[in-house]
C-alpha positions in Angstrom: 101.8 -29.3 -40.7 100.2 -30.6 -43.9 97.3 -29.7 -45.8 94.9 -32.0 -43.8 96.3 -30.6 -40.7 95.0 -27.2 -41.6 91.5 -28.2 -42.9 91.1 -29.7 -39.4 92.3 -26.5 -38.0 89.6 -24.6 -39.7 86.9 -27.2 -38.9 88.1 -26.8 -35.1 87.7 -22.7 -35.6 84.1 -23.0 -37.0 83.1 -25.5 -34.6 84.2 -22.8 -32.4 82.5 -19.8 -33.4 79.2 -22.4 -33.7 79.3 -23.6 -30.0 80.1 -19.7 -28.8 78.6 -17.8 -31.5 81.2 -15.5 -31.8 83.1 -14.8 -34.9 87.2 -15.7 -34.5 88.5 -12.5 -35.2 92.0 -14.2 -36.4 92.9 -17.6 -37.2 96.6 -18.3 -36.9 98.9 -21.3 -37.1 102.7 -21.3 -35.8 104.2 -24.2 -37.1 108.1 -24.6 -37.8 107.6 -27.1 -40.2 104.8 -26.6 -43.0 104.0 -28.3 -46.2 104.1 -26.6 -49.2 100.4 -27.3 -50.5 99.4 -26.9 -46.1 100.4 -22.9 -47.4 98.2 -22.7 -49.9 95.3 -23.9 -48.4 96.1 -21.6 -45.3 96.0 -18.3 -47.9 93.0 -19.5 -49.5 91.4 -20.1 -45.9 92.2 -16.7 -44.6 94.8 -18.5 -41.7 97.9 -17.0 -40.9 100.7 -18.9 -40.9 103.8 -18.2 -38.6 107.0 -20.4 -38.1 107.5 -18.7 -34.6 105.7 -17.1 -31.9 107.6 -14.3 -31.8 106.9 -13.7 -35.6 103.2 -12.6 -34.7 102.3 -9.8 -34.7 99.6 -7.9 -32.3 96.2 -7.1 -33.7 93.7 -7.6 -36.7 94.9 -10.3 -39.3 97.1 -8.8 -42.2 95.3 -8.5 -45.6 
């Protein structure tokens, strides 16, 4: 994923919570194969970032 990947991810998740008006309680991305700046913007965007599924882990988002 790159960085512009992941801004479109989080457009995708507010458009979300906008249409349903519900809040996303996580935002997650599993990706094998993620840019080094796409990181960055994912930690300053509150997204988790996971290179597999069974990396994630069950319940609220890590702090």
């Amino acid at each position: 994923m790159s960085k512009s990947d992941m801004y479109a991810f989080e457009r995708k998740a507010r458009l979300y919570e906008n249409r349903y008006q519900q809040k996303a309680v996580r935002k997650l991305v599993i990706s094998p194969m993620l840019d080094d700046q796409a990181k960055e913007v994912a930690r300053r965007l509150g997204i988790e970032v996971y290179s597999h599924a069974n990396d994630v882990k069950p319940g609220k988002p890590s702090e």
